[in-house]
C-alpha positions in Angstrom: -13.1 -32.7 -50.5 -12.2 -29.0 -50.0 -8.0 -28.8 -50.1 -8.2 -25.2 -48.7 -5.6 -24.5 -46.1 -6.8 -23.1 -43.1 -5.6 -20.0 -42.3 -2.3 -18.7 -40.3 -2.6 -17.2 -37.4 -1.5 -14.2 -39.3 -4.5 -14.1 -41.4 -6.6 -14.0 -38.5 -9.0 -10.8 -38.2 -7.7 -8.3 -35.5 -9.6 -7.8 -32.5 -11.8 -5.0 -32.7 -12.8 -2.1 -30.1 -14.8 1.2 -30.1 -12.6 4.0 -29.3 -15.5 5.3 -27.5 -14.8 2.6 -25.0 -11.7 2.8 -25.0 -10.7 6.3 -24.3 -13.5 6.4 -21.5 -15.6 10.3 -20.9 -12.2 11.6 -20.7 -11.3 10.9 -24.6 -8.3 9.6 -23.2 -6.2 6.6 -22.0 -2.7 5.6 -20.6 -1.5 2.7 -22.5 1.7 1.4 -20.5 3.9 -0.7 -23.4 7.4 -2.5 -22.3 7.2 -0.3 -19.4 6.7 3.3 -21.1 3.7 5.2 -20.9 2.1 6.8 -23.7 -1.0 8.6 -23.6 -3.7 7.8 -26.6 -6.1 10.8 -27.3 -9.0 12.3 -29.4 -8.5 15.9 -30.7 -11.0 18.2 -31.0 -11.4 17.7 -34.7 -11.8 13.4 -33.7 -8.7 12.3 -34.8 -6.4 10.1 -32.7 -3.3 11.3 -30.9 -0.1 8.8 -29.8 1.9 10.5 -27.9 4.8 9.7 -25.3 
């Protein structure tokens, strides 16, 4: 009998999305968090901007 303990909630792997999808054509999105805006972007050189 296999005595493992399942996993916490914690543990669990984090949902997953290609930032292709989420940034859209525009290679951009508006991400509004506890009512503030901030804008997530892809820079020329295909890193990823936060910005407020």
């Amino acid at each position: 009998m296999d005595k493992t303990p399942a996993p916490s909630p914690s543990a669990a792997v984090p949902r997953q999305i290609d930032s292709k999808q989420l940034l859209g054509p525009d290679g951009r999105v508006v991400i509004v968090h506890e009512g503030q805006q901030y804008q997530l972007r892809q820079t020329q050189a295909g890193k990823l901007i936060l910005t407020k």
